[in-house]
SEPAGU-982668 format. One record per atom (N, C-alpha, C): x, y, z; residue number from 1. Coordinates in Angstrom, 3 decimals, m for minus. Layout:
N
east:north:up:pos
X:Y:Z:NUM
...
This chain:
213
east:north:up:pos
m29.192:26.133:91.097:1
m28.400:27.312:90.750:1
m28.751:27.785:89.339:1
m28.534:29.077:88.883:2
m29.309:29.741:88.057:2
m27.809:29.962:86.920:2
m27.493:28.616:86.616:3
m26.018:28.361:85.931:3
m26.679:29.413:84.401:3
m27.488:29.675:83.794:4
m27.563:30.312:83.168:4
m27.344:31.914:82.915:4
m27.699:31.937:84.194:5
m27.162:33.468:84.401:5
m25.679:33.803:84.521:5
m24.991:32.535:85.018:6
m23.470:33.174:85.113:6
m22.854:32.580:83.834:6
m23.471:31.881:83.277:7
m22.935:31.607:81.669:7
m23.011:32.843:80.964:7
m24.214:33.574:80.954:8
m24.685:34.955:80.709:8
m23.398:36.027:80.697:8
m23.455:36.141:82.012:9
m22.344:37.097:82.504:9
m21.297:36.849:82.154:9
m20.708:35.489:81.940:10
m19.418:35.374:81.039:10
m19.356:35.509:79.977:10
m20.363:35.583:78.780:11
m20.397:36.362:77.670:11
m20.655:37.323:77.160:11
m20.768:38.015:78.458:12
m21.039:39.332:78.145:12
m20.074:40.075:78.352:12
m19.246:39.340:79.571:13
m17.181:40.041:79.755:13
m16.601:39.923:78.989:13
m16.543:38.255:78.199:14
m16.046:38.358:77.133:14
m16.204:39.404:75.766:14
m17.610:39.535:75.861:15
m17.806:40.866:74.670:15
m17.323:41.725:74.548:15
m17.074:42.737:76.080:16
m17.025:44.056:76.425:16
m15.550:43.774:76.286:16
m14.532:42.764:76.849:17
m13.373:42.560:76.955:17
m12.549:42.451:75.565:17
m13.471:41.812:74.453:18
m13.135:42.262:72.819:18
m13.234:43.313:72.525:18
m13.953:44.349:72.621:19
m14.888:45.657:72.529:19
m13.256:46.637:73.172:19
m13.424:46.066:74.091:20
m12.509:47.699:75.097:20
m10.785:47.269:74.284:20
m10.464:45.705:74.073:21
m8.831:45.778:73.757:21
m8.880:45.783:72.865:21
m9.733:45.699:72.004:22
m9.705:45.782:70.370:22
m9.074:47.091:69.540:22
m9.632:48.127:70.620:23
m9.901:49.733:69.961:23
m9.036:49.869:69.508:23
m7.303:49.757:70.285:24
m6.013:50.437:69.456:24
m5.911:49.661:68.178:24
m6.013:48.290:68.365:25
m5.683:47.825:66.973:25
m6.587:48.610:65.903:25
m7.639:48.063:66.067:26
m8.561:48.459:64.919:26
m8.682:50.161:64.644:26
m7.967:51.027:65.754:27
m7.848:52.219:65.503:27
m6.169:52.808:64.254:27
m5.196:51.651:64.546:28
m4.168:51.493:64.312:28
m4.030:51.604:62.476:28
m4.668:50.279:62.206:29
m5.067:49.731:61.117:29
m5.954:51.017:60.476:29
m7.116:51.691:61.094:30
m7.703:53.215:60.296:30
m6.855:53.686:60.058:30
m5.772:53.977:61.139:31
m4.851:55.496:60.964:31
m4.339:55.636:59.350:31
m3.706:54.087:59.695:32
m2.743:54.131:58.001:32
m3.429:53.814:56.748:32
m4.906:53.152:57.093:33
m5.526:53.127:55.863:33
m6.228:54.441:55.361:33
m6.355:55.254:56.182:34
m6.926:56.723:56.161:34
m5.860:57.904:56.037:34
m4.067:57.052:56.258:35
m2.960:58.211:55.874:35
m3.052:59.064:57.160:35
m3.833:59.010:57.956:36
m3.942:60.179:59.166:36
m2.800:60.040:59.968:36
m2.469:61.144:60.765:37
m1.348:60.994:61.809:37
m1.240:60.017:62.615:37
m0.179:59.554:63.015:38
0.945:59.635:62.840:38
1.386:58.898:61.530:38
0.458:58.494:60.538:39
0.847:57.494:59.561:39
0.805:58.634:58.046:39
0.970:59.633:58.332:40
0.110:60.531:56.893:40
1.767:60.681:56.012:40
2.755:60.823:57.079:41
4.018:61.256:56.104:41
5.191:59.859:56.243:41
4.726:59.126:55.259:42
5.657:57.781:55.573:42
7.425:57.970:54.909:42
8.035:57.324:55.482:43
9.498:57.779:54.885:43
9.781:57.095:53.750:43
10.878:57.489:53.045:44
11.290:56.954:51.748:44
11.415:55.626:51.657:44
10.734:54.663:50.408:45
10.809:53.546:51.499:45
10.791:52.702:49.624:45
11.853:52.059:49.315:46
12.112:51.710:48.094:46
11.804:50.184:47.501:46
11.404:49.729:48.386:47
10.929:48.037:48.640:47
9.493:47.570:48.037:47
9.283:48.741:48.076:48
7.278:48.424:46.878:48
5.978:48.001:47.863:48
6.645:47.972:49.123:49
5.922:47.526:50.116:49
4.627:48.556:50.420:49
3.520:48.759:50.938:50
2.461:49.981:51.140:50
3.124:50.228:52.732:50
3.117:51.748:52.284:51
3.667:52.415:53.462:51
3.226:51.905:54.797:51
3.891:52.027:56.212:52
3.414:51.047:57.524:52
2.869:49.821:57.523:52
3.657:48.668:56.326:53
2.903:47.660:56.643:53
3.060:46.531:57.604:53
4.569:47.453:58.461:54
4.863:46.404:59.439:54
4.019:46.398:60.415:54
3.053:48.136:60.914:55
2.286:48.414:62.043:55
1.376:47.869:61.653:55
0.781:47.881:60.710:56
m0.185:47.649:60.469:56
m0.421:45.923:60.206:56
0.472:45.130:60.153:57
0.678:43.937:60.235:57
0.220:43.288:61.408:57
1.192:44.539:62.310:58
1.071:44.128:63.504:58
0.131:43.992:64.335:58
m0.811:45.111:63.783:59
m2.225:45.283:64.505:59
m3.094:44.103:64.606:59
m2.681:44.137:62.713:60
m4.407:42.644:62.760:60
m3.611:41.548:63.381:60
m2.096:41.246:63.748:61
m2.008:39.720:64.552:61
m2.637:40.136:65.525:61
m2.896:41.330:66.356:62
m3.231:41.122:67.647:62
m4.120:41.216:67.725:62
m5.242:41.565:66.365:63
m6.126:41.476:66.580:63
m6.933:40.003:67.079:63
m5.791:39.217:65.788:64
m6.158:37.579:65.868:64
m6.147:36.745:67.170:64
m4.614:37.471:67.956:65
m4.603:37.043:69.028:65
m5.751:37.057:70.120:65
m6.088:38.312:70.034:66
m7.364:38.931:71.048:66
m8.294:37.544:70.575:66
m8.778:37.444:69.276:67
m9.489:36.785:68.682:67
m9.516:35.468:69.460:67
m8.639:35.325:69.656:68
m8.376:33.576:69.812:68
m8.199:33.454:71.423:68
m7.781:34.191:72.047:69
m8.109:34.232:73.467:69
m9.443:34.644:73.683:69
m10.310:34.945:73.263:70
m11.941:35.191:73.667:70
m12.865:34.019:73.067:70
m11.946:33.070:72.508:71
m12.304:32.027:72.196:71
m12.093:30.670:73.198:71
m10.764:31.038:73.380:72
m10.290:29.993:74.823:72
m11.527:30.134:75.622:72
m11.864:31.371:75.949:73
m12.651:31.879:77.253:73
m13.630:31.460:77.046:73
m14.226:31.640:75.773:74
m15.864:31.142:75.732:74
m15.942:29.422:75.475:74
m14.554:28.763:75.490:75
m14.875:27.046:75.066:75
m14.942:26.770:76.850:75
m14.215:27.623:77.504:76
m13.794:27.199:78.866:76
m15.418:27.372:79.622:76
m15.975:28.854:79.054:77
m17.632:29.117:79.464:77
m17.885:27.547:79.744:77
m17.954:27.432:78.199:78
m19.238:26.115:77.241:78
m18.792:25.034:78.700:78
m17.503:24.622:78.839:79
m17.509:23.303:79.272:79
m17.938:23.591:80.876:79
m17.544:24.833:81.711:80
m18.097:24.607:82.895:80
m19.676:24.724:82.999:80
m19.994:25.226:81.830:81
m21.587:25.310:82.017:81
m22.419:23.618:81.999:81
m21.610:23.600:81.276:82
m22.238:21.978:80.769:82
m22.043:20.884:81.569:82
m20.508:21.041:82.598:83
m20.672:20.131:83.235:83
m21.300:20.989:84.684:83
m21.542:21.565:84.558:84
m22.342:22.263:85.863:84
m23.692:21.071:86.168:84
m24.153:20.528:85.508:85
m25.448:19.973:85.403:85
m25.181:18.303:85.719:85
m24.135:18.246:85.814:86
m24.050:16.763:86.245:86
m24.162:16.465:87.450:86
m24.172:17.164:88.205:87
m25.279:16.338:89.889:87
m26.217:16.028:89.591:87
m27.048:16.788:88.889:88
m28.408:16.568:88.703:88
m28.825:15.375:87.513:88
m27.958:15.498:86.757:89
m27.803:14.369:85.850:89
m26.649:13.230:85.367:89
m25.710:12.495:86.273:90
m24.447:11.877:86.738:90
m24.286:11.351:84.884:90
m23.405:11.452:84.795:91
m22.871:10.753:83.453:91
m23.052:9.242:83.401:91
m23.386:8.720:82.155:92
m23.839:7.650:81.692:92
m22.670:7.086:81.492:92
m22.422:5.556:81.329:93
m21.156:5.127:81.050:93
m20.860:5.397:79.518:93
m22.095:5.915:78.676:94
m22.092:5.708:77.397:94
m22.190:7.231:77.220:94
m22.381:8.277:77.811:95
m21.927:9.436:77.545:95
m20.481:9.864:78.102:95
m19.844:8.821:79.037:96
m18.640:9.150:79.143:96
m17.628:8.703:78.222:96
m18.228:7.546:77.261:97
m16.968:7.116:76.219:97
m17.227:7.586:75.397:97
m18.692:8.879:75.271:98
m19.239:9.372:74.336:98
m17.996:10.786:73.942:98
m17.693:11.016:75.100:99
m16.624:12.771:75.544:99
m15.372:12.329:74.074:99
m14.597:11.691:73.898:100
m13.818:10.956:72.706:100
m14.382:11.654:71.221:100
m15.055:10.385:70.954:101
m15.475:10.628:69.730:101
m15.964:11.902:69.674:101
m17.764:12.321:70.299:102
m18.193:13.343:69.958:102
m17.571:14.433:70.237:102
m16.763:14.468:71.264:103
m16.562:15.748:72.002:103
m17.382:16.162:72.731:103
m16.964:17.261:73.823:104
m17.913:17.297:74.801:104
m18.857:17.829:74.816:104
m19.074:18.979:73.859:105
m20.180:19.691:73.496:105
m21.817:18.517:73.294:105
m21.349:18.090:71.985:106
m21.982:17.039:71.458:106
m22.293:15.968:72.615:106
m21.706:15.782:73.289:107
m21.712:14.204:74.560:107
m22.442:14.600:75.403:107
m21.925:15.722:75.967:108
m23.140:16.276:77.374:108
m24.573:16.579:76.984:108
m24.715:17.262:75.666:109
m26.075:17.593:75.204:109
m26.962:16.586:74.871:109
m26.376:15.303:73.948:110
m27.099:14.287:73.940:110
m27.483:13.576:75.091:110
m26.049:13.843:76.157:111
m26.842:12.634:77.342:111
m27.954:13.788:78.324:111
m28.118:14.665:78.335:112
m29.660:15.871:78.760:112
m30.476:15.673:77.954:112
m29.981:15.818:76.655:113
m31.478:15.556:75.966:113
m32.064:13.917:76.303:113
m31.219:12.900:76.504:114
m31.691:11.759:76.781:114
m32.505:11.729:78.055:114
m31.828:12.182:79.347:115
m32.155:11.875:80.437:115
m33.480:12.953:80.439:115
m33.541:13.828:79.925:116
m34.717:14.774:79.911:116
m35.832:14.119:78.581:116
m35.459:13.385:77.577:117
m36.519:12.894:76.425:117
m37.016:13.962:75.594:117
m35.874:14.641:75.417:118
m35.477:15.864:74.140:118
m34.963:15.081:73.149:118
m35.650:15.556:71.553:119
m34.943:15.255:70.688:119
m34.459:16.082:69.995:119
m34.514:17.254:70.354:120
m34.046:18.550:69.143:120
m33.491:19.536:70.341:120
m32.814:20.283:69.662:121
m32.085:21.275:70.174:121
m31.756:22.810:69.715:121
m32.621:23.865:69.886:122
m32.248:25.095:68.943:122
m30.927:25.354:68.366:122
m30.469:25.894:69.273:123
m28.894:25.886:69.543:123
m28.183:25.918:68.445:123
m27.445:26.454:67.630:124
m26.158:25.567:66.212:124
m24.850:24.975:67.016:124
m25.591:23.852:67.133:125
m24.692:22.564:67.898:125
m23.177:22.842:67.126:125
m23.302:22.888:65.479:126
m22.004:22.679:64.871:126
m20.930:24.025:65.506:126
m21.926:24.721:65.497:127
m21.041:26.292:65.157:127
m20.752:26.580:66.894:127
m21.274:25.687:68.154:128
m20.533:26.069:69.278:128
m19.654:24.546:69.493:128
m20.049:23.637:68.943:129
m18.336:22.547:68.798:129
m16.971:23.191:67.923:129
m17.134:24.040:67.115:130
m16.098:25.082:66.452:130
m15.562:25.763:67.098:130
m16.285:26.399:68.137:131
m15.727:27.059:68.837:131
m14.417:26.454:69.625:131
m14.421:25.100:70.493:132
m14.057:24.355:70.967:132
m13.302:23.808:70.093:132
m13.255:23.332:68.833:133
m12.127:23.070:68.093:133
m11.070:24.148:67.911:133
m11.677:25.515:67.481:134
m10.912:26.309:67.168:134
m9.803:26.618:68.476:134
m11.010:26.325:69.526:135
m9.716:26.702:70.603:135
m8.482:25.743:70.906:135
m9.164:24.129:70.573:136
m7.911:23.425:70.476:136
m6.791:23.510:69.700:136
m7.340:23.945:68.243:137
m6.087:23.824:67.279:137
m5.026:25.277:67.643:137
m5.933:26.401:68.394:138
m5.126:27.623:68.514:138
m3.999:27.151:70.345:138
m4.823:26.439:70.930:139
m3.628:26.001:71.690:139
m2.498:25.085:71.587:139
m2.315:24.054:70.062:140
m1.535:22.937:70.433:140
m1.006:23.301:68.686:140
m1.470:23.862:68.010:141
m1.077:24.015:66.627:141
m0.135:24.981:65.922:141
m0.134:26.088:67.410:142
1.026:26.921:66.547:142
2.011:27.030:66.580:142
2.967:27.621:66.358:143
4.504:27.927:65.719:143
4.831:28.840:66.112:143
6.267:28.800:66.505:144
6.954:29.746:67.177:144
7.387:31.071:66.055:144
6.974:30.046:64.808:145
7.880:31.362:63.476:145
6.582:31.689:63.221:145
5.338:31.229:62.880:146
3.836:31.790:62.564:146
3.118:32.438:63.678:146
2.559:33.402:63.103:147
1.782:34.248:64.233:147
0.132:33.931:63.968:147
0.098:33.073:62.990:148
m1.371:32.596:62.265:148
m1.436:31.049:62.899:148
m2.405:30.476:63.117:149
m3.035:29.255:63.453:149
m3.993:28.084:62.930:149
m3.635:27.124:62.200:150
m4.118:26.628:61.155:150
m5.600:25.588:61.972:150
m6.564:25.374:61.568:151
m7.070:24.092:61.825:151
m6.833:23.121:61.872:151
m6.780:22.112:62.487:152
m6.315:20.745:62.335:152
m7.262:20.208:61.532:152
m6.564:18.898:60.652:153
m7.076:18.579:59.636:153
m8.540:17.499:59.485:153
m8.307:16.711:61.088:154
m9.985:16.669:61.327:154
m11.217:17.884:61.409:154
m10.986:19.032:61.668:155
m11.645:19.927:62.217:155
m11.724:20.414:60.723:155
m11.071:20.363:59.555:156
m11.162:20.812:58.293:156
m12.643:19.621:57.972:156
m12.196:18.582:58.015:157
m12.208:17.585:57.128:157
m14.039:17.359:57.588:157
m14.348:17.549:59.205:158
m15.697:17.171:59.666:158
m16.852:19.081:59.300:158
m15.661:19.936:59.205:159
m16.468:21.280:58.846:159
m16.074:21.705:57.700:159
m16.519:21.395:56.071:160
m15.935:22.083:55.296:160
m15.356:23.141:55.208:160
m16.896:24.071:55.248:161
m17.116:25.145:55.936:161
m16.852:25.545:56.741:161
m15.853:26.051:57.189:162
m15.155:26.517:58.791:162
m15.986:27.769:59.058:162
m16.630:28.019:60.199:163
m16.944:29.274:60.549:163
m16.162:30.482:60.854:163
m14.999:29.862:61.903:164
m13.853:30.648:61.978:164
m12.722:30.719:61.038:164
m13.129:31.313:59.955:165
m11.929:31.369:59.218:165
m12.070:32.556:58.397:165
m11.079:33.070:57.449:166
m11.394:34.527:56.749:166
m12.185:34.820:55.388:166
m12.699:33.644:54.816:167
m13.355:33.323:53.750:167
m15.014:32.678:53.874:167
m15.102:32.348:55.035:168
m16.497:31.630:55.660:168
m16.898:30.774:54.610:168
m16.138:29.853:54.341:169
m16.146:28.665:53.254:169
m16.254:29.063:52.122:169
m16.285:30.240:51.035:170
m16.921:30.357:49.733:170
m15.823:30.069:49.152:170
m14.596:29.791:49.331:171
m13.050:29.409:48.443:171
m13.083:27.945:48.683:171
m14.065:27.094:48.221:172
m13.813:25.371:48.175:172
m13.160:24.862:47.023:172
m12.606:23.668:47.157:173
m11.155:22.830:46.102:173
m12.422:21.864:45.830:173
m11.793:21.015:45.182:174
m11.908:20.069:43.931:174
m12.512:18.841:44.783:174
m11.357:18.914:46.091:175
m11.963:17.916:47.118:175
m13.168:18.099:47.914:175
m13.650:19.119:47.834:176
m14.267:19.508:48.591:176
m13.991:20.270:50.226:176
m13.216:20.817:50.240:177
m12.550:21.299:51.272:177
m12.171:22.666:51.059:177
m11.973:23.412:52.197:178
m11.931:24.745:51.543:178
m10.219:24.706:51.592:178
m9.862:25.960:50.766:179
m8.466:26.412:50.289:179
m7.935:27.357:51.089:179
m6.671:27.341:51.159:180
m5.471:28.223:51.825:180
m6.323:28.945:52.577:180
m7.229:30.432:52.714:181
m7.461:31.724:53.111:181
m8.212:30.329:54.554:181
m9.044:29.689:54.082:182
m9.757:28.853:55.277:182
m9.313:28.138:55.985:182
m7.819:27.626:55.672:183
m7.016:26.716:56.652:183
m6.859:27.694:58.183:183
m6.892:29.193:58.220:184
m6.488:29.338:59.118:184
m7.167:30.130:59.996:184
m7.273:29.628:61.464:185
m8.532:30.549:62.059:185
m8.549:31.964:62.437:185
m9.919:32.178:61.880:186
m10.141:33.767:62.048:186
m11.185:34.024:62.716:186
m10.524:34.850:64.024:187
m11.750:35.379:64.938:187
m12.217:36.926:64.658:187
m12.938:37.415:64.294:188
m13.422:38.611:64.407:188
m14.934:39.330:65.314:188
m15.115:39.982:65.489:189
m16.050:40.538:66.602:189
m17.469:39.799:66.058:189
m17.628:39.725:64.484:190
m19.173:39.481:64.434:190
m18.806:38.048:64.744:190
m18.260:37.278:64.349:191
m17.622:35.508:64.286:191
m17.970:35.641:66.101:191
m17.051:36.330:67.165:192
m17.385:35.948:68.106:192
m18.220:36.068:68.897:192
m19.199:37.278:68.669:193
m20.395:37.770:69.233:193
m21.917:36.820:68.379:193
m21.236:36.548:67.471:194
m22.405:35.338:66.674:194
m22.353:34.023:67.812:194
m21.040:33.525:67.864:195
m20.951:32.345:68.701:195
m21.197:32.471:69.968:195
m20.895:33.314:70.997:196
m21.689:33.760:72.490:196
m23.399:33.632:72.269:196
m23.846:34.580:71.096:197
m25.441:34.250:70.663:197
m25.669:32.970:70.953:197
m24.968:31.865:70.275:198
m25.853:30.423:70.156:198
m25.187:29.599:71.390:198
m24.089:30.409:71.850:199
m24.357:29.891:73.391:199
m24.980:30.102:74.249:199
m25.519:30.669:73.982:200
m26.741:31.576:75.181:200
m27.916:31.253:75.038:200
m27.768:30.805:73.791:201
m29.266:30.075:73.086:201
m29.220:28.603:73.934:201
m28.275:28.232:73.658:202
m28.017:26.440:74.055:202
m28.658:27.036:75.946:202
m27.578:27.601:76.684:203
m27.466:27.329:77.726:203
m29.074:28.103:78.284:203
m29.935:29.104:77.790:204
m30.979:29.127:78.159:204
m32.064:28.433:77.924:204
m32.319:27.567:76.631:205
m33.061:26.374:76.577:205
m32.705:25.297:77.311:205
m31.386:24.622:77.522:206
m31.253:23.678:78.881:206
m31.809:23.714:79.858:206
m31.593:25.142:80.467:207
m31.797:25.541:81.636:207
m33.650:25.351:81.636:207
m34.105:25.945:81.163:208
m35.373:26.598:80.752:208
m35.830:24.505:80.814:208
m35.775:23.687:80.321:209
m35.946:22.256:80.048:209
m35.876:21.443:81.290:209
m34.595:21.639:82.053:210
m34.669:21.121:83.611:210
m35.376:21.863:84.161:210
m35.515:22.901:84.512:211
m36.522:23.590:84.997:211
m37.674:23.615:85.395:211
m38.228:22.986:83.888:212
m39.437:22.891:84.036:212
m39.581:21.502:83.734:212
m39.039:20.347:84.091:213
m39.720:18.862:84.226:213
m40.477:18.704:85.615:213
């Protein structure tokens, strides 16, 4: 089966599916930064606050939200793609206690590259296990009073550098870890259309590798 192609096609729904629900927000967020209608005549408003900043609040959560559901979608891609390949290659007892520690990204790829006698991998292994973190910490980490979603503190601690986040690591502490703006994940269109890229990378060199043994 030509599992590459429907890995394909799922990142490419996912794209178009960021692309098409995105528009109001990110149209939302112009209106009032541009003053245009319906945002041009704001009412008296004595609090010091910048005029519409509740709509406009509101926009970028959903933007985040969108964000973070096209993230679910593409960790859910990664894992059926990956285990798509296990008839052909049955799990090792040592890539199954491998799923734990490494995670599955990391576990399935090493045990293909083994059973195939690959030692390298194009792919940015780190930056599509992020993906997969990010989607864990956005399913089990948030708060009913926060509309924001923090990393968990392994997922800090093994990526300084968070990819998904709003600073792309350049705000690092003393510890070496990045600060406040990076604790919390940020999906945006280039962040998620970067990460579909190096999945597509991964899943057409696999493919392309069994293929041709």
């Amino acid at each position: 089966m030509d599992l590459a192609y429907f890995l394909r096609e799922r990142t490419a729904l996912i794209r178009h599916f960021y692309d098409t629900a995105s528009v109001p927000f990110i149209e939302t967020k112009r209106l009032i930064e541009a003053k245009e209608p319906p945002f041009h005549d704001p009412p008296w408003d004595d609090s010091g606050e910048p005029a519409y900043m509740e709509e406009w609040s509101r926009a970028d959560v959903e933007l985040e939200l969108l964000g973070r559901a096209c993230i679910t979608m593409l960790s859910e891609s990664i894992k059926h793609y990956l285990k798509g390949w296990e008839r052909q290659f049955p799990l090792t007892p040592t890539a199954e206690k491998a799923m734990g520690p490494k995670g599955f990204v990391r576990a399935y790829v090493d045990h293909y590259c083994a059973a195939l006698g690959l030692h390298t991998c194009p792919a940015d292994l780190d930056l599509i296990e992020q993906v997969v973190l990010a989607r864990n910490s956005a399913q089990h980490n948030g708060s009913l009073t926060m509309d924001s979603v923090e990393h968990d503190s392994k997922t800090r601690k093994k990526f300084p550098r968070l990819f998904f986040s709003r600073n792309d690591g350049v705000d690092v502490g003393d510890d070496g870890l990045d600060t406040f703006l990076a604790d919390w994940i940020h999906v945006d269109r280039n962040k998620l259309f970067r990460a579909t890229e190096e999945v597509e990378v991964l899943a057409d060199w696999l493919q392309e590798q069994i293929y041709s043994r």
